[in-house]
C-alpha positions in Angstrom: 52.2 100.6 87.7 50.9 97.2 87.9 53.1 94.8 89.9 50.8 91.7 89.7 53.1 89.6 87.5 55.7 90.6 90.0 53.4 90.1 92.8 52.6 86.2 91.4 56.2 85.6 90.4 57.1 86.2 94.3 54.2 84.2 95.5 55.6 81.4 93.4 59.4 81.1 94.8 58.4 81.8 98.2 55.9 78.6 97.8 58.9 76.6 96.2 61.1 77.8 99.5 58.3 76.6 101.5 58.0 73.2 99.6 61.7 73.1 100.2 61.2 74.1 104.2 58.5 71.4 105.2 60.3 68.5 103.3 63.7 69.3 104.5 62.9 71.4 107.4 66.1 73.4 108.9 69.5 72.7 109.9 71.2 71.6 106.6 74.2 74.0 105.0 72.9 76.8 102.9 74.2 75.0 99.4 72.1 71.8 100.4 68.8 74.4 100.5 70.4 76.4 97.2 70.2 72.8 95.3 67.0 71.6 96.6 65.3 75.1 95.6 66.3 74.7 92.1 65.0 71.5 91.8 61.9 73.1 93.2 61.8 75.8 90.6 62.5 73.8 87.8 60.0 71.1 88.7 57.4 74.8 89.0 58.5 75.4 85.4 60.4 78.8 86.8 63.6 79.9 84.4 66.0 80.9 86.5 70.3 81.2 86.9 71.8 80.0 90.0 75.0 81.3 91.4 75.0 84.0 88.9 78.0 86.3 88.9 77.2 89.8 88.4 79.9 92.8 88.3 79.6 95.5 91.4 80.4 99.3 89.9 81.5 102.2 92.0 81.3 105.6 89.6 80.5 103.6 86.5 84.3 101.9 87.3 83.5 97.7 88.4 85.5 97.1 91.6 84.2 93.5 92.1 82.0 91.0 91.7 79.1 89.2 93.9 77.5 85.8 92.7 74.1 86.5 93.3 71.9 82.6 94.7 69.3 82.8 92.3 68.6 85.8 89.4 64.9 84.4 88.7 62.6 84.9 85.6 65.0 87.8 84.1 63.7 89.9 87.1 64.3 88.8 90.8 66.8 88.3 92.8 66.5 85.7 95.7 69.5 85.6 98.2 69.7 82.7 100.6 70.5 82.0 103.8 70.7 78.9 106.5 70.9 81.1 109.8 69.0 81.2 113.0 67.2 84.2 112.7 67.3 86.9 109.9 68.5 90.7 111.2 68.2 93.6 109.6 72.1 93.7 108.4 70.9 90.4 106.2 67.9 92.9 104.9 70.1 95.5 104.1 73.0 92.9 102.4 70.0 92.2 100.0 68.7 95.6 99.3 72.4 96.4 98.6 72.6 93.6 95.9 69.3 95.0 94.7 70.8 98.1 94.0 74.1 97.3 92.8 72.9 94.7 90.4 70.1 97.3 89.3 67.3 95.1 89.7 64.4 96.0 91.0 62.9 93.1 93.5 64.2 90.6 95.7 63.5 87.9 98.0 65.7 87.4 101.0 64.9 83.9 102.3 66.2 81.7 105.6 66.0 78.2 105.7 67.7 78.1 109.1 64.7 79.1 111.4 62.2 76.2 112.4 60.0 78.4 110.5 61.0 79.7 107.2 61.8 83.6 106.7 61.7 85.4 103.8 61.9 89.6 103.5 60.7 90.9 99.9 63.4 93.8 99.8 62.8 96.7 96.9 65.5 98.6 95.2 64.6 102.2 95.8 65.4 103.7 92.6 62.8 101.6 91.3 59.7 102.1 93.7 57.7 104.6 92.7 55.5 106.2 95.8 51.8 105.0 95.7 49.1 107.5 96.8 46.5 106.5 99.1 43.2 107.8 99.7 42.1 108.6 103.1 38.4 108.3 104.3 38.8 112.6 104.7 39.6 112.3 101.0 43.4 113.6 101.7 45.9 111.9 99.5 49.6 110.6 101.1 52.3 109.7 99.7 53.5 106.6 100.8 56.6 104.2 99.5 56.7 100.3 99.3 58.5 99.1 101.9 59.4 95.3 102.7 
């Protein structure tokens, strides 16, 4: 499977976030970042939904609902935050929207660092194991991985 449109899509929002980074730079609240990026995207010519509220199922039953920060382009999900440094529980909170919204990319992004994080996260049911040939001619299995 080809994911260059989903490759260029991500390279465009994570050069929006960084547009929004150097002007602003950290230390605002995350909703003052969450505006700014739109303007961003929209002034990129990106369609996107902010603050979109999507149901949460458990057995085909919804128990909930979780307002994704940005559902971009019909096909990623960008999550937002405004925190020090990232950790792996904000990794996993995104993977877990991934998969609960059925979507298969994300972008996990933190304007609160003096540099600018971001963590591509995957939903697993949708990453498909890529072989890779070995100078010995071997193939292995390998999964996409954030």
């Amino acid at each position: 499977m080809d994911n260059t449109p989903i490759n260029n899509l991500t390279h465009k929002i994570i050069g929006c976030a960084m547009k929004v980074h150097s002007t602003l730079g950290n230390g605002f609240q995350e909703v003052i970042y969450q505006r700014a990026l739109a303007i961003e995207m929209q002034f990129q010519g990106l369609s996107f939904e902010r603050e979109k509220e999507m149901p949460i199922f458990y057995r085909e039953i919804q128990i909930g609902t979780r307002r994704v920060d940005f559902f971009v382009e019909n096909s990623i999900m960008v999550e937002l935050k405004a925190i020090e440094k990232l950790e792996d529980v904000h990794k996993a909170q995104a993977i877990n929207y991934c998969e609960a919204y059925n979507i298969a990319d994300g972008l996990l992004v933190n304007f609160g660092a003096k540099s600018m994080e971001f963590k591509r996260v995957y939903n697993k049911k949708f990453v498909t194991p890529n072989p890779v040939i070995l100078s010995s001619g071997n193939r292995v299995q390998t999964m996409g991985n954030a």
